[in-house]
C-alpha positions, -999 to +999 in steps of 0.1 A: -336+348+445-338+333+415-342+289+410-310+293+391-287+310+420-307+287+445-294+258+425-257+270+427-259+273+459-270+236+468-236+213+476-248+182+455-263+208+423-253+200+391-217+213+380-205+211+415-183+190+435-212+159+440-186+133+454-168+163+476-197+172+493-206+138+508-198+131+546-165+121+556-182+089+567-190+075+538-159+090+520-139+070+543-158+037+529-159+046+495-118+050+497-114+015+513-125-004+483-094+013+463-057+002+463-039+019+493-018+040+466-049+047+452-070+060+478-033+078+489-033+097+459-068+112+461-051+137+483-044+157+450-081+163+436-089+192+462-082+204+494-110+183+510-094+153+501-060+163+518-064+138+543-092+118+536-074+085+530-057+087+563-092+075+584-101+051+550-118+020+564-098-001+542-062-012+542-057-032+503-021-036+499-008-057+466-043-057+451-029-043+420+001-065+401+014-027+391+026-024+430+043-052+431+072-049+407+096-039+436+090-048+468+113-027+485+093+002+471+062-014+489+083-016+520+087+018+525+049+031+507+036+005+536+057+020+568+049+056+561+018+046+555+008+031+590+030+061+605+006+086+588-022+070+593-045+080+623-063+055+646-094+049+627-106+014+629-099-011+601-129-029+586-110-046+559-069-057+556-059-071+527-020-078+524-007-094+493+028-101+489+053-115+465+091-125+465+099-111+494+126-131+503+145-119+472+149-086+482+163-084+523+170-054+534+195-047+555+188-047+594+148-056+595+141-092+578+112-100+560+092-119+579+093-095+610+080-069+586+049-088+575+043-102+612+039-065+624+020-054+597-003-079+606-008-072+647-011-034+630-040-046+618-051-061+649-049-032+668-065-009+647-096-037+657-100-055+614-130-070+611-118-087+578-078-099+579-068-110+549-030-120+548-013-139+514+025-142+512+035-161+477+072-165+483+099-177+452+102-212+463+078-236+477+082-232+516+055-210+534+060-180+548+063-186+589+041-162+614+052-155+644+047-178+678+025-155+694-013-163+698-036-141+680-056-115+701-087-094+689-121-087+704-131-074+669-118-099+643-149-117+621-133-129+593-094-145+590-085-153+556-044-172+551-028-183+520+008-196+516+010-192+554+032-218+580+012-222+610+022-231+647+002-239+678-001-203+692-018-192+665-042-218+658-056-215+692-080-188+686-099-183+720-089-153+723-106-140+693-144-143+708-159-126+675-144-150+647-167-168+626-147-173+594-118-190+587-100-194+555-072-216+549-051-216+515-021-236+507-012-235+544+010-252+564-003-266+600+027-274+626+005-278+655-017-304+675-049-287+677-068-265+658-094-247+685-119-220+684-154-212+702-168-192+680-163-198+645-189-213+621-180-216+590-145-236+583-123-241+549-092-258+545-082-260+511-047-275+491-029-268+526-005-295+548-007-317+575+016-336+593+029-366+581+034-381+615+010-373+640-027-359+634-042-327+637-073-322+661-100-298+649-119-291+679-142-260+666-179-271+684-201-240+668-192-250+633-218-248+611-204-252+572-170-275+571-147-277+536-119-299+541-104-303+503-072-313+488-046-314+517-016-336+522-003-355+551-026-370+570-064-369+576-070-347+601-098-356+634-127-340+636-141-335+670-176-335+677-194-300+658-229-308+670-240-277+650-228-286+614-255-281+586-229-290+556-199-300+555-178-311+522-147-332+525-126-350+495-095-375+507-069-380+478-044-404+469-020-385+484-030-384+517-006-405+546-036-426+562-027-462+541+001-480+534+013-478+498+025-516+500-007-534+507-043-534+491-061-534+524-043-501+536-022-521+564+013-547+554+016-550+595+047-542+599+053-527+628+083-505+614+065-492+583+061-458+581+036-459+559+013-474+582+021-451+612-010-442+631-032-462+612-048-483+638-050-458+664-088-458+672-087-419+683-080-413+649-120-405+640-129-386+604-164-394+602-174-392+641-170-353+636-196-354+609-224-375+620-245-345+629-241-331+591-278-328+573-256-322+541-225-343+533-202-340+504-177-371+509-151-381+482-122-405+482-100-419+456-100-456+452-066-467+473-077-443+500-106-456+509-090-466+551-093-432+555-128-430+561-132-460+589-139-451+621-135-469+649-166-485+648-165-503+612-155-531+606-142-544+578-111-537+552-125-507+532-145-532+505-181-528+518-181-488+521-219-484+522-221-506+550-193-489+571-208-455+566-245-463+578-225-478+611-218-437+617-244-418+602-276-419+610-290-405+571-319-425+557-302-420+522-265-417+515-249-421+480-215-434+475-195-408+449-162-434+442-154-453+414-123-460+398-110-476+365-121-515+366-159-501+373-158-484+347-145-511+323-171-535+340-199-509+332-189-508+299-186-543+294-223-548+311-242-520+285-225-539+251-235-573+269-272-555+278-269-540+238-260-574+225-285-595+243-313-565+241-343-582+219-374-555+204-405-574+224-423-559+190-400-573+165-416-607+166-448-594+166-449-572+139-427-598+116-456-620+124-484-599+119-464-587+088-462-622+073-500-633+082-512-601+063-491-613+032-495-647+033-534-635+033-529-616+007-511-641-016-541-669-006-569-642-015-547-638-051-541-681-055-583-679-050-591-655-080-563-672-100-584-707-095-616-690-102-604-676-132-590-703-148-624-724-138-644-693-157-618-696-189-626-740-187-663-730-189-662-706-216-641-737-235-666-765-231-696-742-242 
């Protein structure tokens, strides 16, 4: 046999079906990186494909803007999709959504429909959840009350999500490690997991009246940034390498009438829950080796712990009572520091004198005044020479 008819014969020669002949294995992974209508439509390219897509290890849903023009179109692509799909474990869910609440159908709401896509998911054991609901006005889409159960989840990412209590208690879910939190919405008392290690809560909401407890012990990494309501507690986490956390102006833990964060009223409800000394930030964090710490001037009572003293003035002082760094630097300023560094560099430019200037004048006039003496001398000499030359 000729090299040429051997070479037709190989599955991966050139001119053949290269992509085709591959396992169904790795098939199966290449289709989960595509859009689900995507990967559905590779059914068409040859009989091989037929029903490829069905055991895809990815589930992308809303990845591509052009899906989401009409969402009742998405409704039913998305139901016939999880009916013809087989069992074939999940390694990645991601379910994007928009304005869903403008289109109801009738019979099934919304909000059901999302919540069971979402156990689908669990069932068909994700390792990688990703669930984002942008609804047309500014209240989160709600999940369900019922806790969340999987053996095989790693990685739980939530944007524009309303959270209770049964969720957020997460020991059921002995494999998470990650937890992403975006533009949520936390109506609970307790945050809790055993497992997870890395933790990041960012533009989401608090309550305004009570705190949250984060009680996650295996944390390693911790990003607390940009969240309303009020400061959450951080229980101990006697694992945490970094941790990041910003406190804004906006934040409910000091009272908007007085300077030192407390009027004393017992009926304001701006200073709700300020003095309660369970309310800990920092204690959570004293085991960090790397801390990112920012607040706004006027929130600075958000960082005392129970063991600082003081109104919020000395904040170096307060944090070396918690931590035990050798070196901590202070990242807050606001407007009047700034004005009084500026003030202090024209007063240091006015008052700055060259320690050469005087020097050089000096040395400059003794080499000139030298100069002119040396030129009075030959003057005198010369006019003594031309007296001389007289008298003879």
């Amino acid at each position: 046999m000729s090299q040429r008819k051997k070479a037709k014969e190989l599955p991966g020669s050139t001119g053949g079906d290269r992509i085709g002949a591959l396992p169904d294995e790795v098939l199966h992974h290449v289709l989960s990186f595509l859009p689900a209508q995507e990967a559905v439509q590779t059914c068409l390219l040859a009989r091989r494909w037929l029903h490829l897509w069905k055991s895809a290890t990815g589930l992308r849903i809303g990845e591509d803007d052009i899906y989401l023009r009409c969402v009742k179109d998405q409704k039913e692509f998305l139901n016939r999709l999880l009916l013809l799909r087989d069992g074939a474990p999940l390694d990645t869910c991601v379910l994007r959504f928009r304005w869903l609440v403008w289109f109801r159908d009738e019979g099934l709401d919304d909000t059901v429909r999302v919540n069971h896509w979402f156990r689908h998911a669990l069932l068909h054991k994700v390792r990688f959840l990703l669930l984002d609901v942008d609804i047309c006005y500014h209240s989160p889409f709600l999940m369900d009350e019922m806790p969340l159960v999987s053996r095989h989840l790693t990685r739980l990412q939530l944007k524009n999500i309303g959270l209770n209590n049964s969720f957020l208690n997460f020991s059921s879910c002995p494999a998470l490690e990650h937890l992403v939190f975006e533009s949520c919405k936390f109506d609970c008392a307790k945050i809790s997991s055993s497992s997870a290690k890395r933790l990041s809560i960012a533009d989401s909401y608090f309550s305004e009246t009570s705190r949250v407890r984060i009680a996650i012990p295996s944390l390693v990494s911790l990003q607390l940034d940009y969240f309303h309501g009020r400061t959450p507690v951080l229980e101990t986490m006697q694992s945490l390498l970094d941790a990041f956390v910003r406190v804004l102006y906006w934040t409910k833990d000091y009272c908007i009438w007085s300077d030192s964060g407390d009027c004393g009223h017992e009926n304001c409800e701006s200073c709700y829950g300020i003095k309660d000394n369970n309310c800990v930030l920092l204690e959570g964090l004293s085991e960090a080796k790397t801390l990112g710490l920012i607040s706004e001037h006027g929130s600075c009572t958000k960082l005392h712990s129970s063991t600082c003293t003081g109104s919020g003035e000395s904040h170096s002082s307060d944090l070396f009572q918690v931590f035990s760094f050798e070196e901590i630097e202070i990242l807050e300023e606001d407007e009047n520091d700034q004005d009084e560094e500026e003030e202090d560099e024209d007063e240091d430019e006015d008052s700055y004198e060259n320690p050469f200037e005087d020097e050089n004048e000096d040395s400059y006039k003794g080499e000139h005044e030298d100069e002119d003496n040396e030129d009075e001398d030959e003057d005198d000499d010369d006019e003594d020479e031309d007296e001389d030359e007289d008298e003879e």
